[in-house]
C-alpha atoms as a printed R data frame, in Angstrom:
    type eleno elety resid chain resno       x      y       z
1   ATOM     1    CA   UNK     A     1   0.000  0.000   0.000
2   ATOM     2    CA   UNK     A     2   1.495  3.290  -1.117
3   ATOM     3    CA   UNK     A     3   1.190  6.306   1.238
4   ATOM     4    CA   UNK     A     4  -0.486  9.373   0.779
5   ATOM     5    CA   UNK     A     5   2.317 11.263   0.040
6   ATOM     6    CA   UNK     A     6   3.515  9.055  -2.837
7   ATOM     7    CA   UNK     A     7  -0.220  9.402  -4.556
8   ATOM     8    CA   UNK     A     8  -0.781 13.360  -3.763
9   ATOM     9    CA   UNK     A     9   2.874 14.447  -3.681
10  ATOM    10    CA   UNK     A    10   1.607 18.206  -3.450
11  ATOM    11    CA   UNK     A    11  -1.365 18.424  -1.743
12  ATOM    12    CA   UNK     A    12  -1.916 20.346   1.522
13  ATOM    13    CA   UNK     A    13  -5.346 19.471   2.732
14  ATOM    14    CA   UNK     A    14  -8.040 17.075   2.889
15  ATOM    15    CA   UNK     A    15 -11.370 18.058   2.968
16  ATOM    16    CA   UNK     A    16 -14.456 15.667   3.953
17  ATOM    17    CA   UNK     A    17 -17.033 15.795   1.489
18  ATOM    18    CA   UNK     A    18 -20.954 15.760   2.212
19  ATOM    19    CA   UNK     A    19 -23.905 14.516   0.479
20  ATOM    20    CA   UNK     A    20 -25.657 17.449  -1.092
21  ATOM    21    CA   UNK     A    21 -29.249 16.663  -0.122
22  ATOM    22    CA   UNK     A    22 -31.295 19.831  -2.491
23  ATOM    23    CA   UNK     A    23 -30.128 17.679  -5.831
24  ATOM    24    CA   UNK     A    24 -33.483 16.858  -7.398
25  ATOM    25    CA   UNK     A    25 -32.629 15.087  -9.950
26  ATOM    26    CA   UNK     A    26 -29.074 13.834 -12.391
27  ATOM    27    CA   UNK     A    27 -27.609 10.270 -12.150
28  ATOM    28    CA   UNK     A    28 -24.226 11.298 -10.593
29  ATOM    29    CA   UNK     A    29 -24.718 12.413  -6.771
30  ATOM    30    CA   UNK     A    30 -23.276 15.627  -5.713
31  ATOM    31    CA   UNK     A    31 -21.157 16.600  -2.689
32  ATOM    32    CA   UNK     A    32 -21.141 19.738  -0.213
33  ATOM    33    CA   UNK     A    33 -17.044 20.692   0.071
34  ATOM    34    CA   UNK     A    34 -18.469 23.853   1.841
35  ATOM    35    CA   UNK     A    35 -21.625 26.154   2.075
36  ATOM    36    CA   UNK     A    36 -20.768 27.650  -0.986
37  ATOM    37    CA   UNK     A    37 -19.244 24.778  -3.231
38  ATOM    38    CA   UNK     A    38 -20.345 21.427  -4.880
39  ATOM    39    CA   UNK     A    39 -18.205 19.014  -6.471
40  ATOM    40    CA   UNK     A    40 -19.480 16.002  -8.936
41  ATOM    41    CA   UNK     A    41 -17.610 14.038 -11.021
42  ATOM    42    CA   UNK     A    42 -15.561 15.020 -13.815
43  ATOM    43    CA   UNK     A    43 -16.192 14.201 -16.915
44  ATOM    44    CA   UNK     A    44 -14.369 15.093 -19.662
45  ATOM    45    CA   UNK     A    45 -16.798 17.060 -21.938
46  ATOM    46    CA   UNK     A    46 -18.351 18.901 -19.314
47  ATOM    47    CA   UNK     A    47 -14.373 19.751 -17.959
48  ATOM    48    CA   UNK     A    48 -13.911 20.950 -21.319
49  ATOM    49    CA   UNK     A    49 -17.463 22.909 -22.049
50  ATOM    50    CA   UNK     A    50 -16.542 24.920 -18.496
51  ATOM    51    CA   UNK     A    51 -13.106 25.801 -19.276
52  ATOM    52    CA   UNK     A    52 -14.514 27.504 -22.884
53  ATOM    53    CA   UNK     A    53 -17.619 28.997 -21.835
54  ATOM    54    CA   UNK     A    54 -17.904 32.371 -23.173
55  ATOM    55    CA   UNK     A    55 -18.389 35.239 -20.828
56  ATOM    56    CA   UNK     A    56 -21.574 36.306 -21.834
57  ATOM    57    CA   UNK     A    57 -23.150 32.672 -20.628
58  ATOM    58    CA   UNK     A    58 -21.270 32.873 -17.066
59  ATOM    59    CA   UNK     A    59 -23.582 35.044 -15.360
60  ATOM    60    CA   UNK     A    60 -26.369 32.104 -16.428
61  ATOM    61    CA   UNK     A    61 -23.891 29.219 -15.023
62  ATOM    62    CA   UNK     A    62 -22.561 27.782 -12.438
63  ATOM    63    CA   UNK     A    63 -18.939 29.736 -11.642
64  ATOM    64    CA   UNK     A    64 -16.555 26.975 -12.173
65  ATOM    65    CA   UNK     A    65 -13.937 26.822  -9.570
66  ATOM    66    CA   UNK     A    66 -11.190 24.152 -10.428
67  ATOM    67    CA   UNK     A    67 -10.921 20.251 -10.342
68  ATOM    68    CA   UNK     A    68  -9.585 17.661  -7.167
69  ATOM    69    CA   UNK     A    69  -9.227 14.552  -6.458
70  ATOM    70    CA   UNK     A    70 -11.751 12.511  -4.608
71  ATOM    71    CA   UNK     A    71 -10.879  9.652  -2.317
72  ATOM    72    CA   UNK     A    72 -12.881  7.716  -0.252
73  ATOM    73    CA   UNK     A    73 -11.882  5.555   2.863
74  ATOM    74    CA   UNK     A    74 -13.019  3.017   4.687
75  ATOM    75    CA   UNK     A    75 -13.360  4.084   8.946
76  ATOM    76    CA   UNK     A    76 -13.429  1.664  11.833
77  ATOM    77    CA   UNK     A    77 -17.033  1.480  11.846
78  ATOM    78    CA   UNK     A    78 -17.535  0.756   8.782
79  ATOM    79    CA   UNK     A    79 -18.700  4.208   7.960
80  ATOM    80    CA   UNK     A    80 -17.303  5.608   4.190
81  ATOM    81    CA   UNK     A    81 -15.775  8.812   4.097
82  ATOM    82    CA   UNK     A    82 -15.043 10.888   1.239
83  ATOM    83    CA   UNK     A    83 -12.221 13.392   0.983
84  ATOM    84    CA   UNK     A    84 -11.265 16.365  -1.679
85  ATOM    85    CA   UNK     A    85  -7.645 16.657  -2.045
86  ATOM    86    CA   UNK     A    86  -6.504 20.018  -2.419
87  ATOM    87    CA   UNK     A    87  -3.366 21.032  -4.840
88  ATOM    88    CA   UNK     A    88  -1.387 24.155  -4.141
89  ATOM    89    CA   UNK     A    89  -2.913 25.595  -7.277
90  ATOM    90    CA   UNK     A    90  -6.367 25.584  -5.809
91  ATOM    91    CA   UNK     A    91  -5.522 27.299  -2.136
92  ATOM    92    CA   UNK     A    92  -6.173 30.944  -3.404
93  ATOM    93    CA   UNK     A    93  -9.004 30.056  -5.191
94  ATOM    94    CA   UNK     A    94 -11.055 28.166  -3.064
95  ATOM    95    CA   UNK     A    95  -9.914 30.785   0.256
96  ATOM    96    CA   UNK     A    96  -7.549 27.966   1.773
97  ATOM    97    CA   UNK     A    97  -4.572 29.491   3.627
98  ATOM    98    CA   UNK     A    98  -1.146 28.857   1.466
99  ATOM    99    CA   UNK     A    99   1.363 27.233   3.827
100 ATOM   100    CA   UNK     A   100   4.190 28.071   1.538
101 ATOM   101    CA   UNK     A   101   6.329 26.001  -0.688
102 ATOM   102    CA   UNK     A   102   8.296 24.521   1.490
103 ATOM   103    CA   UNK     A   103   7.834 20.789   2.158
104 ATOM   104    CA   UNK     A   104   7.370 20.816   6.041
105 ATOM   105    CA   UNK     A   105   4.883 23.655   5.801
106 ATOM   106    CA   UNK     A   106   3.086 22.777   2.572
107 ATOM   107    CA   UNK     A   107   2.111 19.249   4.507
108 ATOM   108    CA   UNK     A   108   0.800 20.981   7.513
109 ATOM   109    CA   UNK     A   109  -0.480 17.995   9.767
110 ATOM   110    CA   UNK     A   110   0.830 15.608   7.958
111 ATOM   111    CA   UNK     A   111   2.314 12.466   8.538
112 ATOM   112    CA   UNK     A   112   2.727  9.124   7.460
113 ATOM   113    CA   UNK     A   113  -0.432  8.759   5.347
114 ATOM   114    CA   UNK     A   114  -2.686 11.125   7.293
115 ATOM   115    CA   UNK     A   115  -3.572 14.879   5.871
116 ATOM   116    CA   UNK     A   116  -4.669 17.428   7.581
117 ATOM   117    CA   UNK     A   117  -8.378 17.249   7.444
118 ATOM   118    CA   UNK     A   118 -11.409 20.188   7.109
119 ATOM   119    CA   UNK     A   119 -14.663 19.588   7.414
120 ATOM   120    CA   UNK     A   120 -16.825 22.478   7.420
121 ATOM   121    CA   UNK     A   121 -20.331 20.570   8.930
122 ATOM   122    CA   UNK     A   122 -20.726 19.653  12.117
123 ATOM   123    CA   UNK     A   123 -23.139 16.512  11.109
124 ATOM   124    CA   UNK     A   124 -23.563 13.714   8.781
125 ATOM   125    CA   UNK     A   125 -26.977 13.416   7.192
126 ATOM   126    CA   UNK     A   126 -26.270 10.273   5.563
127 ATOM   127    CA   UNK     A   127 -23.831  8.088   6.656
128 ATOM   128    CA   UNK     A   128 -22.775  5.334   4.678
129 ATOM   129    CA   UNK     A   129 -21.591  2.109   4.854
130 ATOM   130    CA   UNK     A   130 -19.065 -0.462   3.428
131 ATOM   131    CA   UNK     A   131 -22.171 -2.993   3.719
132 ATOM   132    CA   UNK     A   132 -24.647 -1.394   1.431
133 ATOM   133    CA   UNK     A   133 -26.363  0.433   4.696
134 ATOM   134    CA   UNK     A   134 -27.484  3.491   5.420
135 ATOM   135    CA   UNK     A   135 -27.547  5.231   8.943
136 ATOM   136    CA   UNK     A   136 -29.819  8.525   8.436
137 ATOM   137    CA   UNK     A   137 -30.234 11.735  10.286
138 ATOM   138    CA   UNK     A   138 -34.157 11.848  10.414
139 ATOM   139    CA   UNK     A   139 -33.802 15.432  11.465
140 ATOM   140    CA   UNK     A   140 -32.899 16.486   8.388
141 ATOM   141    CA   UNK     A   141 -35.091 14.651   6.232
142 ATOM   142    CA   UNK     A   142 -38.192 15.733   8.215
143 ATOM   143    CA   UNK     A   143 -38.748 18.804   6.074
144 ATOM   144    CA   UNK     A   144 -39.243 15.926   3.126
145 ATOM   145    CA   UNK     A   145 -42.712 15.176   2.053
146 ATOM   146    CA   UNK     A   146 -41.301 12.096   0.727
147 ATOM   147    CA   UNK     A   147 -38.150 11.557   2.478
148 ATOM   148    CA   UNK     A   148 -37.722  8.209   0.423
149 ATOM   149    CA   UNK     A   149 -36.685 10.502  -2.548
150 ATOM   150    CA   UNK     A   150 -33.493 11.324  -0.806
151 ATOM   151    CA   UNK     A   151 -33.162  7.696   1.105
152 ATOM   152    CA   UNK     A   152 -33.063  6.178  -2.852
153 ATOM   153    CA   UNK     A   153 -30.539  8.921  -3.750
154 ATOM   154    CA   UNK     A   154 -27.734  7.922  -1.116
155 ATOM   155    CA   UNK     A   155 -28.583  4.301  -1.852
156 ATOM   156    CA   UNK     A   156 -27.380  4.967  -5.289
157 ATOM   157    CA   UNK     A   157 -24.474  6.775  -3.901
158 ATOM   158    CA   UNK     A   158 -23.945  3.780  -1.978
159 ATOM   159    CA   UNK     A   159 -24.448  0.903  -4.655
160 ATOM   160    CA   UNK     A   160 -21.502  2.750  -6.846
161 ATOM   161    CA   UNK     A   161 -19.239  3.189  -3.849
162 ATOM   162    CA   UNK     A   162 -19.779  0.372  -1.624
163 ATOM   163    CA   UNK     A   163 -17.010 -2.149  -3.454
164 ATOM   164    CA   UNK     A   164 -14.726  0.526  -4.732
165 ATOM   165    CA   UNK     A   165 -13.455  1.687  -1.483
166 ATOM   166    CA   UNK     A   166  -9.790  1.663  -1.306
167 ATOM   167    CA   UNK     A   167  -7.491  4.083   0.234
168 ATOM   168    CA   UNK     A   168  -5.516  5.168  -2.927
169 ATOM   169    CA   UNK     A   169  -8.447  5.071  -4.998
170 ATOM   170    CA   UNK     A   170  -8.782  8.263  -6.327
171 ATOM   171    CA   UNK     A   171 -11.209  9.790  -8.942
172 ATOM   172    CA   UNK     A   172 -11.704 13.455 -10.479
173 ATOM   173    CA   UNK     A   173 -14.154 15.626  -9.343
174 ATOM   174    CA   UNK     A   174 -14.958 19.590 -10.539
175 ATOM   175    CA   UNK     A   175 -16.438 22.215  -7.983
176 ATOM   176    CA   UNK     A   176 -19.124 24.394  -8.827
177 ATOM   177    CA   UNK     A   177 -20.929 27.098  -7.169
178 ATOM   178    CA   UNK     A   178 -23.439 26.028  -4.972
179 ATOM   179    CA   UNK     A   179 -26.483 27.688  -6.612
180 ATOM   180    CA   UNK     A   180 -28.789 27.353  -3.296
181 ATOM   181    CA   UNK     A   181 -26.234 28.396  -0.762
182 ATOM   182    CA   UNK     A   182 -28.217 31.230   0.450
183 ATOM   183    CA   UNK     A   183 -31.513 30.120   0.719
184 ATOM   184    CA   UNK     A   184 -32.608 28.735   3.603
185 ATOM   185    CA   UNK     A   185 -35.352 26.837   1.834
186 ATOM   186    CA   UNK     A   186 -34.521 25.978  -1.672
187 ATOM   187    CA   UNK     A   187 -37.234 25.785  -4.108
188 ATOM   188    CA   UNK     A   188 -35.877 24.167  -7.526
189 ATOM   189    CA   UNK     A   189 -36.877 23.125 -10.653
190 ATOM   190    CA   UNK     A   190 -34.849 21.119 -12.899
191 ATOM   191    CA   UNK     A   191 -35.914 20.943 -16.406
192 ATOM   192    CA   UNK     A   192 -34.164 19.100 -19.116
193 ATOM   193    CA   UNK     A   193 -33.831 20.746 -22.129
194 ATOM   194    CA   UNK     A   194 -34.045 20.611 -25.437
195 ATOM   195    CA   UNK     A   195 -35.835 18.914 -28.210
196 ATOM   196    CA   UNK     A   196 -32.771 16.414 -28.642
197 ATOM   197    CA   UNK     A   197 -31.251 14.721 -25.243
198 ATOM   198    CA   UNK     A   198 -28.316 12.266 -26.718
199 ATOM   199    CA   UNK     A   199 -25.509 13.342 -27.104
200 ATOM   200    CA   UNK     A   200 -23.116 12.712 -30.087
201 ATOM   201    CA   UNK     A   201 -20.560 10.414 -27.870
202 ATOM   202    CA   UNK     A   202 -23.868  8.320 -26.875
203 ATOM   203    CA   UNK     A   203 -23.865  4.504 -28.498
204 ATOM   204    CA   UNK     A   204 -26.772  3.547 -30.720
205 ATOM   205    CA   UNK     A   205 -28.747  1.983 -27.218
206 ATOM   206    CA   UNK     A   206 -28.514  5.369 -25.678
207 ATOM   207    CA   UNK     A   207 -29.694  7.348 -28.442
208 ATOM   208    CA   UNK     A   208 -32.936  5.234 -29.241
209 ATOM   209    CA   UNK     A   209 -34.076  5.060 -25.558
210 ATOM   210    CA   UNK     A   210 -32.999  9.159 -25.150
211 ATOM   211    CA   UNK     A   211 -35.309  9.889 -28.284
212 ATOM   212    CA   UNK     A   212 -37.961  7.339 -26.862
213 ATOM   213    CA   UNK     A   213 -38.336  9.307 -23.978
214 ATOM   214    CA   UNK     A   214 -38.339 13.014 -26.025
215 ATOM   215    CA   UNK     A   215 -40.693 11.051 -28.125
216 ATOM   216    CA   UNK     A   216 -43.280 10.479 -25.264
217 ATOM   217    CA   UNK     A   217 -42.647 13.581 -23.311
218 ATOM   218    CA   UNK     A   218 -43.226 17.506 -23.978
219 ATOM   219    CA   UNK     A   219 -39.435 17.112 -24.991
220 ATOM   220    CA   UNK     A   220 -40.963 16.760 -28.474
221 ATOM   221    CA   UNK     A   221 -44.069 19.473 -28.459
222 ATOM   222    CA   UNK     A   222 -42.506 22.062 -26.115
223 ATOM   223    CA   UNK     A   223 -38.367 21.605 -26.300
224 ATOM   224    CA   UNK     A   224 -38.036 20.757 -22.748
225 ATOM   225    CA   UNK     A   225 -39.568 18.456 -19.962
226 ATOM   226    CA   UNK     A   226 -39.931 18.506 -16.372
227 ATOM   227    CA   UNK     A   227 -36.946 16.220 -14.546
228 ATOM   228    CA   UNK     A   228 -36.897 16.935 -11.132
229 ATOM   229    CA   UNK     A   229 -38.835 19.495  -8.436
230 ATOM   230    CA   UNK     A   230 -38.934 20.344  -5.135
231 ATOM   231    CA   UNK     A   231 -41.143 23.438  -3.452
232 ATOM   232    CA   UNK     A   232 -41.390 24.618  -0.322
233 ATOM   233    CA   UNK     A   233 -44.764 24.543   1.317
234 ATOM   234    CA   UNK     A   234 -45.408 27.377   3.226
235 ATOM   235    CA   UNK     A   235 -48.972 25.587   4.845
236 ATOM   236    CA   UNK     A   236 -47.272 21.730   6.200
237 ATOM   237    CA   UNK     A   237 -43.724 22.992   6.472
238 ATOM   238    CA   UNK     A   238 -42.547 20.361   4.289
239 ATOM   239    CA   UNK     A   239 -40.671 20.215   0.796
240 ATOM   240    CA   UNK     A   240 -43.163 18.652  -2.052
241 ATOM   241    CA   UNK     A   241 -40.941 16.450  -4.365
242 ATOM   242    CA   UNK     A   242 -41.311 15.196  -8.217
243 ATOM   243    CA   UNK     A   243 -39.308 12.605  -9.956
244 ATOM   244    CA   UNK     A   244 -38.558 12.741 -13.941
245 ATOM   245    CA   UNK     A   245 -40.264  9.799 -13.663
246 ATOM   246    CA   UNK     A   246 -43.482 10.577 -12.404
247 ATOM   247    CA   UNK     A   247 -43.156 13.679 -14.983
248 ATOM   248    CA   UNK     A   248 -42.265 11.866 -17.883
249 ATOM   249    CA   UNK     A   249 -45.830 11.299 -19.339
250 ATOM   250    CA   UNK     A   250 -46.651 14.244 -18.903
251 ATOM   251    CA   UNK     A   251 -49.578 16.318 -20.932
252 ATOM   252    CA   UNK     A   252 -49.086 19.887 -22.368
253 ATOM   253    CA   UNK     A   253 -51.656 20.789 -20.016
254 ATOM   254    CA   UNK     A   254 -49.838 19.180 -17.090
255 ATOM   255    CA   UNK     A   255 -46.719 20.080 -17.649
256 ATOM   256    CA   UNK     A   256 -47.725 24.049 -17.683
257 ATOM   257    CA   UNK     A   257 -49.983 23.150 -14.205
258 ATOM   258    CA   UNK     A   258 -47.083 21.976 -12.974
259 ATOM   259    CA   UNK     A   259 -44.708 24.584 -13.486
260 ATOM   260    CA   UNK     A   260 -47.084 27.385 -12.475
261 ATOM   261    CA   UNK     A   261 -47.608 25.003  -9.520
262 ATOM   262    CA   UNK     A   262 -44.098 25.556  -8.354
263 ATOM   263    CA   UNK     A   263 -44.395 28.973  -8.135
264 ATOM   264    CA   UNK     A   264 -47.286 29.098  -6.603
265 ATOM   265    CA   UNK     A   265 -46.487 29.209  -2.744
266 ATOM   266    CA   UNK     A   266 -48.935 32.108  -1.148
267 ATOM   267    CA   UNK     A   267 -52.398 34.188  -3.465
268 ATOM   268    CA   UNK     A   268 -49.752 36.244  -4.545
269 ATOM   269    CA   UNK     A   269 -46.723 34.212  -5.617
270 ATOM   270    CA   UNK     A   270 -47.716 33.672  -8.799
271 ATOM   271    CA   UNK     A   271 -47.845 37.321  -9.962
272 ATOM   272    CA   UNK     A   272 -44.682 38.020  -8.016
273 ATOM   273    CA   UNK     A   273 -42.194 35.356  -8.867
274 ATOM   274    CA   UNK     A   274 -43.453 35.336 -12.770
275 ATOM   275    CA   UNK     A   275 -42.006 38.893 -13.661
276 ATOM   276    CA   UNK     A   276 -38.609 38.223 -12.316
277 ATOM   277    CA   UNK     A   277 -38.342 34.786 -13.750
278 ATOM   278    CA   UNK     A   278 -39.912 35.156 -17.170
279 ATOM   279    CA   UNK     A   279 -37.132 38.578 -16.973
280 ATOM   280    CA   UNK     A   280 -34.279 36.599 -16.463
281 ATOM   281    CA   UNK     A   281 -35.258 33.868 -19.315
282 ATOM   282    CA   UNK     A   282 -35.505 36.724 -21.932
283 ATOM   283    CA   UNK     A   283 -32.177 37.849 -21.071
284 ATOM   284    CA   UNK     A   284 -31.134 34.068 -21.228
285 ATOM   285    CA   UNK     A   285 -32.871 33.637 -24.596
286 ATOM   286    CA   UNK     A   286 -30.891 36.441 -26.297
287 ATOM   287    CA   UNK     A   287 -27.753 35.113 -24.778
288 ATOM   288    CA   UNK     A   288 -28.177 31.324 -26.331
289 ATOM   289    CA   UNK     A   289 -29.324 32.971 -29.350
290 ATOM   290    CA   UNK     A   290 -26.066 34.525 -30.416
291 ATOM   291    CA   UNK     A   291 -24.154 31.327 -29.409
292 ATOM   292    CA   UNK     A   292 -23.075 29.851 -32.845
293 ATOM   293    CA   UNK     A   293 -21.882 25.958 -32.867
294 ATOM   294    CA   UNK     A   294 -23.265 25.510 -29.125
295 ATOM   295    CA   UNK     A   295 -24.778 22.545 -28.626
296 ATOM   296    CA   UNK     A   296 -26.540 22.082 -25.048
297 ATOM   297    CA   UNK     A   297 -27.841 18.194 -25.344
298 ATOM   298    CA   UNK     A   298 -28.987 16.726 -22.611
299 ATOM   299    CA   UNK     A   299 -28.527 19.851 -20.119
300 ATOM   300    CA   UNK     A   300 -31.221 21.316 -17.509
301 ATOM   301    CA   UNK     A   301 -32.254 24.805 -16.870
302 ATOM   302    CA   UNK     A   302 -32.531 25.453 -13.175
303 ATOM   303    CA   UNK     A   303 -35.437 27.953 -12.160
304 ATOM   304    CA   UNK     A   304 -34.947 28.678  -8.225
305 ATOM   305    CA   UNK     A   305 -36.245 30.784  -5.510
306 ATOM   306    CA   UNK     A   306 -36.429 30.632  -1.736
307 ATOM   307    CA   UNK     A   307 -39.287 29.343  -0.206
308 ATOM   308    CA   UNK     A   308 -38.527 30.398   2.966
309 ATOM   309    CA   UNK     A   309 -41.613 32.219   5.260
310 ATOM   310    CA   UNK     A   310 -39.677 35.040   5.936
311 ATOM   311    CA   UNK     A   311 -37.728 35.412   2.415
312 ATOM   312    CA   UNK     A   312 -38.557 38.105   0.316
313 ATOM   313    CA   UNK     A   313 -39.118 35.752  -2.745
314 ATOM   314    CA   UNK     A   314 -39.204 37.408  -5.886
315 ATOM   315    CA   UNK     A   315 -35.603 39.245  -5.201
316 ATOM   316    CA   UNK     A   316 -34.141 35.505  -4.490
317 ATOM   317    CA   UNK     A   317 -35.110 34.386  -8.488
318 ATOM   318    CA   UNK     A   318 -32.371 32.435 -10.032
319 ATOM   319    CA   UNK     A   319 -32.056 31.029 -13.450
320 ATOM   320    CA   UNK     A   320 -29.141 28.476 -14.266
321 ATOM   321    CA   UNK     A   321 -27.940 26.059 -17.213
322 ATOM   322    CA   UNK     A   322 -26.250 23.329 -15.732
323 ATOM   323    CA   UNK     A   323 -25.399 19.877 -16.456
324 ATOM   324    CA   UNK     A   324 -22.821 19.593 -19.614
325 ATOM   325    CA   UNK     A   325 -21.650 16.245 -19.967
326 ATOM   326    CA   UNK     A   326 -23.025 15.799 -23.283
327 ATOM   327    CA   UNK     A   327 -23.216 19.347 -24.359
328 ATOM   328    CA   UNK     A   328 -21.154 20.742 -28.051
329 ATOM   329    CA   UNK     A   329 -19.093 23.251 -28.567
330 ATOM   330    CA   UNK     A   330 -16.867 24.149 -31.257
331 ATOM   331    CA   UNK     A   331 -15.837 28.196 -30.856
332 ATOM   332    CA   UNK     A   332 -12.924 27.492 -34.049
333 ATOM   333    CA   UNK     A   333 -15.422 25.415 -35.873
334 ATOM   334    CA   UNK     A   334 -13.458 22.617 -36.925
335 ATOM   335    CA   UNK     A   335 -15.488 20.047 -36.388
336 ATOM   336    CA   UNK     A   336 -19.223 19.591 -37.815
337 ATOM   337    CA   UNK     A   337 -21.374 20.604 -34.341
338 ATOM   338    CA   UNK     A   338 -23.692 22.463 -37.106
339 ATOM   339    CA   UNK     A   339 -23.882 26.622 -37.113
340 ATOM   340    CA   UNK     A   340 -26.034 29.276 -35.756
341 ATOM   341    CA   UNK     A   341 -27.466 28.925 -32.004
342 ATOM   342    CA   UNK     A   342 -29.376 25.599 -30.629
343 ATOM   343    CA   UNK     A   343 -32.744 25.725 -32.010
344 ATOM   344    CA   UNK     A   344 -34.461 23.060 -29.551
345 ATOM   345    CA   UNK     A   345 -33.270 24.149 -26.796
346 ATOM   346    CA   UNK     A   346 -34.150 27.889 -27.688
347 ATOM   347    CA   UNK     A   347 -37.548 26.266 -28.274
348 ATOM   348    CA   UNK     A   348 -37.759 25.561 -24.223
349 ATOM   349    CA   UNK     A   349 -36.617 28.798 -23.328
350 ATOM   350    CA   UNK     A   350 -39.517 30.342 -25.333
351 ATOM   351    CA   UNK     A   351 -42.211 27.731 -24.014
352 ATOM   352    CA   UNK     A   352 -41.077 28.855 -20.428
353 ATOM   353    CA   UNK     A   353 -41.563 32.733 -21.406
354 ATOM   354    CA   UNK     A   354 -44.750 32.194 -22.959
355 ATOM   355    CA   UNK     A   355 -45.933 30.398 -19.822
356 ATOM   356    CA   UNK     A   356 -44.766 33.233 -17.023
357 ATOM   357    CA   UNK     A   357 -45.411 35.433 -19.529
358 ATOM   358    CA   UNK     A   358 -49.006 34.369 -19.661
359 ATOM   359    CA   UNK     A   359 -49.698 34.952 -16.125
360 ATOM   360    CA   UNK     A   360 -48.432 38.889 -16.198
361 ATOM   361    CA   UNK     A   361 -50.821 39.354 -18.761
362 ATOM   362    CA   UNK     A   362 -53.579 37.498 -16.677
363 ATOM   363    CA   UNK     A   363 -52.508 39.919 -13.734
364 ATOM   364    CA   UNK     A   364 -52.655 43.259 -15.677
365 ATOM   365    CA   UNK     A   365 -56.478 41.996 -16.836
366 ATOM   366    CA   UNK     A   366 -57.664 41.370 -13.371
């Protein structure tokens, strides 16, 4: 067994990694490295898509703040833990002290094959286990109106973790901005987008069952479908959940009831979150439309708020394209990506105006 210092010859710390419990949706589970940063795992295209993304689309992403390493290891009781290991390059910009470049300093707590460890939470909410189990903090799955929504989220985090825990196994991980970081509450809707969901690295299989399901949902009529939810409700104190599942099938009909659903919180929600949102997708829409060779397959659009009682709502509106693992783009246009700006997935942008858009004009006739 190789120590740490023969696998991460330059790192300084170690930071312990949380489940991030607001995901509502996406197949790869997310991590808390602090209030303000997430970390998933790398993958190449998405690496790539961040690293290129011009500056006019930033303020509509996630601010990409660097790549680690992720290791997981197995403690005494069984428990997993997972660590970020943090380069010298990344200190400054994730606000880590620099110890310096001097060996003794730059290993600050170091020794034998133990880092210095952060971890910025005081609890575990999931806690899992070399065996497949799961010990759970019910506290913090009590605002949950289905709790089991989360419960079969760290299971999958689990079932892909459970037999690859080794203490030099290390995998890549980028960190993002934590989009929800300062709401006390966070309302989210996750909407995948686009008329076309496979992605031009997807096999044959993945292709025909991606179109099946554009094929059978509003993908097809409206350029974008509902794939995860969660609202705050004000009246039981609990957060109402939806699964791309149960929205798959969705109608026309159903899907717009269901987005104006999410909004609607209080009698005058509606009216008040509508302006600010269907505002920030017109300023969206003209961005996307001037981005030539851009290709957004298979990414969501993120419409939050905070659904907290005493949050002022409307001034808490968020809109956010995230999700870029299968996403194009081609700024010298050598390769064939196609020109001018991504027509299905401006079609979604323009179905979600046209629905907040709808209930301004409802307000100014009442």
């Amino acid at each position: 067994m190789s120590s740490t210092s023969e696998v991460y010859p330059d790192f300084v710390y170690k930071v312990r990694l949380h489940p991030f419990l607001h995901q509502v949706s996406g197949s790869n589970f997310m991590f808390k490295f602090d209030s303000s940063t997430l970390c998933k795992p790398l993958v190449e295209k998405e690496y790539s898509f961040y690293k290129l993304l011009p500056n006019s689309l930033k303020e509509f992403t996630p601010k990409y703040k660097g790549s680690i390493e992720m290791q997981m290891e197995e403690q005494v009781d069984g428990t997993i833990h997972y660590y970020g290991v943090v380069p010298h390059s990344q200190l400054a910009l994730l606000g880590l002290p620099n110890c310096g470049s001097d060996s003794h300093y730059a290993r600050l707590g170091y020794s034998s094959n133990k880092a210095h460890i952060i971890d910025y939470f005081d609890e575990d909410d999931l806690r899992l286990k070399r065996s497949g189990s799961i010990e759970i903090d019910r506290s913090s799955l009590e605002c949950y109106d289905d709790p089991n929504t989360k419960l079969a989220a760290g299971k999958r985090l689990n079932q892909r973790t459970a037999n690859d825990v080794q203490s030099d196994a290390a995998h890549k991980f980028i960190l993002l901005e934590n989009l929800v970081s300062n709401y006390n509450m966070p309302s989210v809707l996750d909407l995948k987008m686009g008329t076309r969901t496979h992605g031009e690295d997807d096999n044959e299989e993945k292709r025909l069952r991606k179109q099946q399901r554009c094929d059978i949902s509003t993908s097809k009529s409206l350029g974008l479908r509902i794939h995860g939810m969660q609202k705050y409700n004000l009246q039981n104190k609990k957060f109402e959940t939806l699964t791309k599942h149960q929205a798959l099938e969705f109608t026309d009909h159903q899907f717009k009831e269901q987005v104006l659903n999410f909004i609607h919180t209080h009698a005058a929600s509606v009216q008040s979150l509508a302006k600010p949102i269907c505002d920030k997708l017109s300023q969206f829409y003209q961005c996307v439309s001037q981005q030539d060779t851009m290709r957004f397959y298979s990414s969501s659009l993120l419409i939050m708020y905070d659904g907290a009682p005493d949050a002022t709502q409307a001034n808490t509106v968020d809109v956010r394209a995230v999700d870029f693992a299968h996403a194009e783009y081609d700024p010298t246009q050598s390769h064939n990506t196609g020109t001018g700006p991504d027509v299905g997935y401006l079609q979604g942008i323009q179905t979600l105006i046209d629905i907040f858009s709808e209930v301004g004009v409802m307000d100014d006739l009442t």
